[in-house]
Every structure is written in C-alpha cells, then in structure tokens.
C-alpha positions, 0 to 999 in steps of 0.5 A: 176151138173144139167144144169141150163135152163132158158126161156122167151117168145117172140111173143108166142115163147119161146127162151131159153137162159140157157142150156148146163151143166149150160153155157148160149148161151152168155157165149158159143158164148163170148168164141167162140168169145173171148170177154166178156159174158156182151159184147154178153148179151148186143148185144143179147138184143139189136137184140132182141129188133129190133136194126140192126148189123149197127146200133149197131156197130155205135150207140151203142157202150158204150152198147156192149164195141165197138164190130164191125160189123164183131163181131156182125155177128158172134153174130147174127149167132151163137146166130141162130145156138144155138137157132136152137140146143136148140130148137132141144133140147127140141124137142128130150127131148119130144120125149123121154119122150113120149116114156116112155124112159127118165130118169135123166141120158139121160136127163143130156146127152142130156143136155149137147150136144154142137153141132146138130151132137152130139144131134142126135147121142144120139137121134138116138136109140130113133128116131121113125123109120120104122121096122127094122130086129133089132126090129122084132128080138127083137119082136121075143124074140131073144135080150137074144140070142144077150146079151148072146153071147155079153156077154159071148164068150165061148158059141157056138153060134148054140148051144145057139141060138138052144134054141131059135127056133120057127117057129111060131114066124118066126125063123125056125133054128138055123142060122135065130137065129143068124141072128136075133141076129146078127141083134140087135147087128148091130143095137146096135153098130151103135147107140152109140153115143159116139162111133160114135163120135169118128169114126166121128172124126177118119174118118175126119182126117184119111180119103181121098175122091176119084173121079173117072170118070164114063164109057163113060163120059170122053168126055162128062165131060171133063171139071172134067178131073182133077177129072177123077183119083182123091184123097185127104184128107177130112182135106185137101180139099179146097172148090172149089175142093168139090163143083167141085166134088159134080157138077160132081157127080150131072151130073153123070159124075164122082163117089165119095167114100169116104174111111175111111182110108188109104188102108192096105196091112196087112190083119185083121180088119181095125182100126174102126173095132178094134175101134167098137170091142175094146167099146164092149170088143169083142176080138179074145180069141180063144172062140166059139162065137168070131168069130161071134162077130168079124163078127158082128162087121164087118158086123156092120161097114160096112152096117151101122156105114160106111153108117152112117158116109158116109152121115155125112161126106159128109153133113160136106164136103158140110157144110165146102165147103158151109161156104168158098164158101159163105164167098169167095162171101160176100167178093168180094161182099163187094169189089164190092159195096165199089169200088170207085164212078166216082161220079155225072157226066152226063155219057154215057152208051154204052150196047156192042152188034153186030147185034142187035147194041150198046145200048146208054143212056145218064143220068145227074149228078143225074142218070136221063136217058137224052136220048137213042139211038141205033148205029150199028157200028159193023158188020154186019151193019158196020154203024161206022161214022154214029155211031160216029156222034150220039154219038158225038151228044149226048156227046155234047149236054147233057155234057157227061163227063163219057163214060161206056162200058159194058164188054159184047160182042163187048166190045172192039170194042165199046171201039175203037169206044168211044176212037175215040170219046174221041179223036174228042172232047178233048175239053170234055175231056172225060174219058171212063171205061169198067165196069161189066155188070154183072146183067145188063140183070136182072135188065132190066127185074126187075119189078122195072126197070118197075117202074123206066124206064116207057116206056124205051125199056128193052133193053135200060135199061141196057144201064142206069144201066151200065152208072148209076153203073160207077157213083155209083156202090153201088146205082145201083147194090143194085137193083140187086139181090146179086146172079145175080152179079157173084163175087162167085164160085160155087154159084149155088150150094150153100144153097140158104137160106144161101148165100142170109143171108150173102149177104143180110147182106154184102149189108146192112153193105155197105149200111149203112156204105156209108150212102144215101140220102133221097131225091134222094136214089131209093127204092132199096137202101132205103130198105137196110138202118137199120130199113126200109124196103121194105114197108116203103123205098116205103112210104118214096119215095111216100111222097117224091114225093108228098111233095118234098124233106125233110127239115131236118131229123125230116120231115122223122117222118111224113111218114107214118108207120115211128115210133121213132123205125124205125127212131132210127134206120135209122136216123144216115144212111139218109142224108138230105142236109137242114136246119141242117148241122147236118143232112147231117152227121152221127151224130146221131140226139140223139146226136146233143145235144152233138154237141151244146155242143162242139160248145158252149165250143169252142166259136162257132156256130155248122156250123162253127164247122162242118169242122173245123178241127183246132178246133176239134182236139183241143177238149178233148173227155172225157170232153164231156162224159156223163151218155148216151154217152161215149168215143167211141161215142164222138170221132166217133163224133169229126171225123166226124164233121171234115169231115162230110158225108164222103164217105169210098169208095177209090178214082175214077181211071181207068186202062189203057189196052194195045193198040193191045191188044184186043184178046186173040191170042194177048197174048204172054208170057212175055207181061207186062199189065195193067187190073182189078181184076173181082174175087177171089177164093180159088184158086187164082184171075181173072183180066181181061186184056181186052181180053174177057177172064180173066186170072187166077193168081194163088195164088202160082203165086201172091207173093214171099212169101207164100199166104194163103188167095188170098185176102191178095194180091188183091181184085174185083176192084183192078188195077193190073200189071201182066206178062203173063206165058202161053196162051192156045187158044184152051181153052181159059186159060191165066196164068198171075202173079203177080210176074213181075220178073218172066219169062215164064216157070220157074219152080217157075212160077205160077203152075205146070201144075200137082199141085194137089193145081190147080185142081178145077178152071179148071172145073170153068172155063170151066163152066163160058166159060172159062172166068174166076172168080168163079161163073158159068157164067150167059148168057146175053140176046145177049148170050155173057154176061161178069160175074165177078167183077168190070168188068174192067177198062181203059182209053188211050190216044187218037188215031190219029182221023180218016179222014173218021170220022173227014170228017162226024163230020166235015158235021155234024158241030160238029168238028168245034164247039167243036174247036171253044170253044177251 
C-alpha cells in the first residue's frame, strides 16, 4: 500500500501531517498515548492555532475530551519530534532524488521509517560523503571482483582478483585488488540499514559500558573513584551514573568503552560477526574465498558497524540519561514553585554572611522593600548586640510578622541571632524559617532587579528576594532563570535547548494553575501566564502604572497590543479584585453568562452565588450544558464558584531543627531530626538537617517496601523525620533514613557501602561541595551559596533572653514598650 501524505501551509512552511504507510502524526501520537485520534486532532488544532497547554487543558475541555496537561505536553513533544522526522523525511526523499537514485521501492522504505534512527540508516548509503577507500575501488573497476567473491566462495580470491590489475588505475597486484575488494564489501555490510538496526538493538540489551580511571588521575579525580573500575549494562544504567561518567570522561579523568557483549572465553567470531555473516550468507565451507569473506566481515564489524554502533549508542545513553535527568529537575521544580506561600505578611529578609555582615530588608504585606540595613553580628566584627538592637528596631517599627533566613554561609548563627529576637519580642509573635537562597545572587545582579530595586545596593537585593520567595515562592523565583535554582542533576550537562523547553513549560503550568493578580503581578510573572509575553506583560505593567489599577477584566482589552486572542488566552489566569466578583475567579469571562444563569435558576444574585456552597452543590451540571459549554466545563464552574480564586499550593508550615545541632560534628548516628527535603534524585533524596550539609536518604533507605521512583515517598519542600545511619566528616557525607525503626549499621539500613545502585551521587556530591541535592553547586557571591530545594525550614521555641541582650534592648527602650503593649 502507498503511504498516504498530506500538506498544508502555515506561515510559508509546509507541515506535513500525513505519512508513515498511510498513519497520520495524530493517530501515532493517540497510540502512543493511549487516547483517541479525535481527541490529539483537536489539541493539534488548537496549539496551531496559538492556544496555550494551560489554557487547553482549563477551557477547552469538551473540545480535546478532557486531556490534562500532562497529556497535552506529551502532545505537544511528540507532535515537535514527528514533525522534525517528517521534515528530515523530505529532506532525505530530495537528496536521493537528485542523485538519481530513487525508485518506488526506496521511496516506500523511506516512507515508512517510524523513528530518526531508522531514517538515517537507510539514508546512510546515499549521504554524500568525502571519498572513500570503497568508492576509489569502485572508480578502480574492482566492484565485480567484490560481488564475485561475495557471491560465489569457491573462487581463490588471488586468482580471481589477478585479472583485475592495473597500475594504471592505481591497483599494482593482486593483494591491492583484494583489498579494494575488501573495501567495498566493508562498506556494504556497514550500510544495511536493516542489519544495523538489528546489531543496534542486540548491542543495547547484550552490551555493558565500562569505566576505567586514566594513569595518574586517581588524585586528582577522585571523586569518580566509584568509577575507577566500573561496568554496567547499557538497559541498566541509571541516568546519574551516565551523566557522572560522561563528566569524568569530559575532564579525562576516566576512559569509557563500551562492549558489545559479554566477553567470551570460546574463541571464534563473536555473535555480531555471525549476525553480519549470516545477512550475506557467508559461511565457512571449507571454500577458497571463505576465509577471506570471514575476514571481511570481521574487519567490517570492527572498524566500521563497531564505530558506527558505538556513537549510536552513546548518543541513545546520553538521550535516555538527558530525558530522566531533565524530568528529575521539571519535577522537583514544579515542587518548588507550588511549596506552600506564608502569604502577605511584612516579612524580614536576612542574606547570611560573615565578614561582609548579615544583609537585612524589610518588605510590606505586598513585597514593597520598607527598609535595609547591614548588621555584622558574626565574627570577626562580633557587633551581636548591636545587631540584635537594629533588627529589634526594624521589627517593631514596620510590623514584621515573618523573619527569612537565607541558607547560605552563617545561616545558622543568624538564625541563633533571629531566635533571640523572636524571644525579646514574644509580644510579635514572630516565626522565622530558614529558606533556599538558591538564585538569590542571580537575581541581584539580573537586569530587572535593576529595574525593580532602583538605587538598592545588589547586595541588599538578595536580602529582598529571600523575605519576598518566604511570602510567595512562585512570584519571586519565576524572576530567576529555572537553571539557576539548583533542583536538578547533572544540569549542566544537560541539552540546553531541551531542559529549558521542559522548564519553561513547568513554570507556565504552575503559573497558570495558581493564577496572578493584575494589579500587583511583576513583569516576571506576568510573562508566564498563557498568551502574554514579555512584550505585552510590560505593556500591561506600564499602562498600570499610568492608569492605576484594573477595574475589571475587560479594562485589560485597552493595553496596548492585547487583542481578543491574547485576552482569550490569559483572561481566566489574571485576577482582577474590582467591581465583578466574577473577575477575581477562574471562571472564564466567556463563560460568565453561564454564571448568571445558575444565579437566576436558583433565586439569586451572582455575589451572593459566589461562595455559597449550600447553594452550589444543590445545582445539577448537565442542566446547564450547552451547545458551547459541556459538562467538564460546567462542574470546573460550580467548584470554583464554591471557593472562588482558590490557591492549590498546600498550607504554610515550618520544620523545626534540633537545638544543638548546628554542625555537621554535631551528628551522631541514632539521632532522630526534623529537616526539609532540598532534592531528589534518581538515587534517592537530600534533606537538610540544619547542618549546612544535606544528608543523603538513599532510595534503598526510605521505606519498608520496595521504591522505584523516590518521588513516590517525598518531594522539595517536604518536612520530613529522618534517623542518622553514618557521618563521614572528613567528606562531609550524612547517611540518613527514613525508616525511624531502623539502627545504624544494620545490615537492611540505607546502602552497603559496595552497592553498585549508590555509585553516581557520590561523585554528585563531591561536585556540589558535598552538600548534597543533585545539581552541581553554584557559588554565591560570598563563596558559600547553599544550592537545593526549599532550602529548609524551622521555627523553635524561644531561648531564655540573654541578659547582655535585654540589658542593650532595655537602653534602646524596645524591651520596655513591647511589654507595655502586653
């Protein structure tokens, strides 16, 4: 059967959307997916037509049979690679063509390739290439010789090739003949696309990748000593074991092979000779050429199909490594952005540091800065009172309710610092949290910090951005590139094009799914939501600061370069509290009409409606459906009408660490702490303790039951109890698990020390500091930047005030009115 095909053009481009022996792209994709052809058609319109993945999966519904987000990524990947491989497609077609070479049965082949691999496999004997050995022995009339031997063995080869000298055509005797001959068969065998396909696969499951260190790099990359003497199967490689290799590869440190198969004691060809010589039908009769050909295929499997298969291969461990290494970081990204807000409360940012001292800002309800200062409570200025007294100060005066601690260097002595406080001021009641700095240093020296924090010092800057991310994580870290916030592994040896897609679409989903203000939303985080970008989430800013704030939703209409698309798009994400209850929700404004309707059915008033869920849940759905809105639509209305503009991120709560516990020579095993998940791996997950050095809970260590996915046990942000199996101080490495009935040392506990399934996060480790979580570590400005999760957090009961303290509150008149309040 011919493939069917079909075209259309788009912006001057032609997208082809039919191919593959008469299979469209949306029917491949709706197997692969396991959903229907209609469903992907539809999804496939409507992200052609300009409509975002949030914006489908929210308020287009009925049209794509309620595929969610997840599923309309997969969409919208697979629908990239397919379109990339029918473009290849076409590519491949005219280059044969233009050859000279195409004919009905190679078109049909080509045709009907599923997978970029398999295409250029068939493509291979036609790629225009340099000149080979293969095409000057053909130039040299020496292709008969080669198809003679190949086809019949009882020949003796020096006789037969003896006819074919000529020093004038550059073949002098009998044995340049043969090799000419040798040549074009090599050549031959190593172009079959079916045949590579076939060793491709057998290699992938047969074949193992061994690590080796190099001569005299044992000291100096020491931390790939896991690797030094290392081998695994390429099917069970996990991807922080490749990604650690190919590092350690990249900085010569070790040298990577990868073997085909299982090394043989029986000598004879191996089994992808057999393979090569069995498609030939070459085959050791005892003939005059046999054991020539049985050379040539030899020769042939390894200077060429070996070669070949090698990059391959490797291209596929990187892929597969990349692919998991990247989901690893959109996942605990996502965990990042949704942790729980402690919400609009004026909130103090203390930025950790020692001799440059401990950055202070002050912002309000909304995240506006109140005030900075600079305190220097640790040696060597050991200013403590004085330190104390300004906070004390600042508290007070601008109603500080929240105190943020970045969880850089010094974090735990400012937090000492900021327990104090909260103990002279109880009147306050005050709660303090250590908090991720990650990307704080970025965001500093961003050119929007610039914009948004004119004339505030860049080392100030970071101090606002950790009291602003403990109020609303997702509002301020989305002004950080998703690379520079450290929840990954091995991220910077990840595609670049590729991670940032995925991250890029994690922020959006989270974005939109949380919803954002028009009338207080940053640039940043206006440029997220479906259908604005950079350009017009700056418009829109700019018109708000020359009107003031949105009425209602409609008002949005009059920004500049906002058309009925773009607001289509983003309406149902921006919240405008205005005239309209309605526009503080997520209901769409096209579907207001259907609101009014339920009002009026139930006797009612739309704000009187909103809220009320005795009403609500008395409404029957389907009586409200229409030709325009169906029944997914309708009950996504009724739910949020019950608890309009609702936030999905999990409620605010702290982690308390353990009093005395503020080093990693604290640990001892046994210990019983309370700490935060900052990463999880592959491998296994990081919590931070409170001991600057996260430990590790390896995924063989976090439940009675079996654990594929460390995910399915905790995530960033995660409070968690975790027993302490082993410290290694020298290294810096904390065993930890999660299993509390479990003593040090026990043979069931966390890892053995020689467990092939650890090796990977030690070299991790080692290049994030020993700190743990899986993306290498990014230095802060002051050399002791803290990379990881959530980053931590506490809050403790408050220490006996110290007299020293209470005497220099007491001179400043701050104890004194904050107990006369009392």
């Amino acid at each position: 059967m011919q493939p069917r095909r079909r075209a259309r053009r788009e912006s001057g481009a032609l997208i082809v959307t039919e191919s593959v022996a008469g299979r469209s792209i949306e029917e491949r994709i709706a197997e692969e997916l396991g959903v229907r052809e209609g469903q992907v058609r539809a999804a496939v319109g409507l992200l052609d037509g300009g409509s975002t993945v949030p914006f489908i999966a929210r308020y287009r519904k009925e049209v794509t049979g309620t595929l969610d987000d997840a599923q309309l990524r997969a969409v919208e990947e697979r629908l990239r690679y397919l379109r990339e491989l029918e473009e290849r497609r076409e590519a491949i077609l005219e280059s044969v063509r233009g050859q000279g070479k195409l004919d009905a049965a190679l078109e049909a082949t080509i045709r009907a390739a599923e997978t970029k691999a398999r295409l250029e496999d068939i493509y291979l004997p036609y790629k225009p290439k340099r000149r080979t050995k293969a095409q000057i022995a053909r130039e040299a009339g020496l292709e008969p010789l080669a198809d003679g031997l190949l086809g019949d063995p009882a020949v003796q080869p020096s006789a037969a090739a003896a006819a074919f000298v000529d020093a004038d055509k550059g073949v002098p005797d009998a044995d340049a003949a043969l090799a000419g001959a040798r040549a074009i068969l090599t050549e031959r065998f190593g172009e079959d696309a079916d045949l590579l396909g076939e060793l491709r696969e057998r290699m992938w499951t047969k074949g193992r990748l061994v690590s080796r260190v190099r001569d005299g790099k044992e000291t100096a990359g020491a931390k790939f000593a896991d690797y030094f003497d290392f081998s695994e199967p390429f099917a069970e490689l996990p991807s922080h074991r490749v990604l650690a290799m190919f590092r350690g590869e990249k900085e010569e440190v070790l040298d990577l092979t990868l073997e085909p198969e299982e090394p043989s004691d029986e000598p004879g060809p191996t089994s992808f000779e057999r393979a090569i010589a069995h498609r030939f039908g070459i085959a050791d009769r005892g003939r005059p050429a046999d054991a020539w050909l049985a050379e040539t295929v030899r020769w042939a499997w390894r200077t060429r199909v070996l070669v070949h298969l090698g990059i391959d291969l490797r291209t596929r461990l990187r892929t597969d490594a990349e692919d998991e290494a990247v989901g690893v970081f959109a996942a605990n990204l996502r965990d990042l952005l949704l942790a729980a807000p402690a919400g609009t409360r004026p909130t103090m940012g203390l930025d950790p540091g020692l001799r440059t001292g401990v950055k202070v800002a002050v912002v309000d309800a909304t995240g506006k800065v109140a005030a900075t200062d600079t305190v220097y409570p640790h040696a060597p200025h050991r200013r403590w009172d004085e330190a104390l007294k300004t906070l004390a100060a600042l508290a007070v005066e601008h109603g500080v309710e929240l105190i943020a601690i970045g969880n850089g260097t010094a974090s735990r002595e400012t937090d000492k610092l900021a327990g104090e406080l909260v103990a002279l001021l109880p009147q306050r009641k005050l709660t303090r949290m250590v908090v991720s700095e990650a990307g704080a240093s970025v965001y500093s020296a961003s050119a929007f910090a610039g914009q948004e924090l004119p004339g505030l010092d860049v080392s100030l800057r970071g101090a606002v951005s950790i009291a602003r991310r403990l109020q609303d994580p997702l509002a301020e870290l989305v002004k950080i590139d998703p690379k520079s916030i450290g929840v990954g592994q091995y991220q910077h040896d990840l595609s670049e094009v590729k991670l940032s897609r995925s991250l890029d679409a994690v922020v959006e989903d989270c974005v939109n799914g949380v919803g954002v203000d028009a009338n207080t939303a940053s640039t940043p985080l206006l440029a997220r939501v479906s259908g604005i970008g950079s350009t017009l989430a700056e418009n829109i800013v700019a018109h708000r600061d020359a009107n003031g704030p949105f009425p209602d939703r409609s008002s949005l209409k009059q920004v500049p370069r906002l058309g009925p698309k773009a607001f289509e798009q983003c309406a149902g994400f921006l919240r405008v509290r205005g005239t309209d209850p309605l526009d503080a929700s997520a209901v769409h404004p096209e579907a207001y009409p259907v609101v009014r309707r339920i009002a009026s059915s139930s006797g009612t008033d739309v704000p009187a409606l909103i809220g009320n869920g005795s009403v609500l849940r008395g409404v029957d759905p389907s009586a409200f459906v229409d030709e325009t809105f169906g029944l997914p639509t309708v009950t996504d209305i009724l739910r949020e009408l019950e608890k309009p503009g609702r936030d999905p991120r999990p409620a605010f709560r702290t982690a308390r660490f353990k009093e005395g516990v503020e080093k990693i020579g604290d640990l001892t095993p046994g210990m019983v702490l309370e700490g935060v998940v900052s990463n999880v791996a592959a491998f296994g997950a990081f919590v931070d303790v409170g001991v600057h050095q996260d430990g590790l809970v390896h995924v063989s260590a976090m439940s009675k039951k079996f654990v594929s996915d460390p995910r399915e046990v905790v995530k960033p942000g995660d409070i968690v109890k975790v027993k302490v199996l082993d410290v290694d101080v020298p290294r810096k490495r904390i065993s930890l698990t999660l299993r509390l009935d479990e003593e040090p040392g026990s043979s069931g506990g966390g890892r053995g020390r020689g467990d092939r399934s650890e090796r990977g996060e030690r070299g991790e480790r080692e290049e994030r500091g020993g700190r743990g979580g899986g993306a290498p570590r990014q230095r802060d400005r002051r050399g002791g930047g803290r990379e990881g999760g959530r980053g931590g957090g506490q809050r403790r009961d408050a220490p006996p005030v110290n007299s020293a303290m209470a005497d220099a509150l007491r001179r400043a008149g701050l104890l004194n009115s904050e107990r006369g309040k009392r």
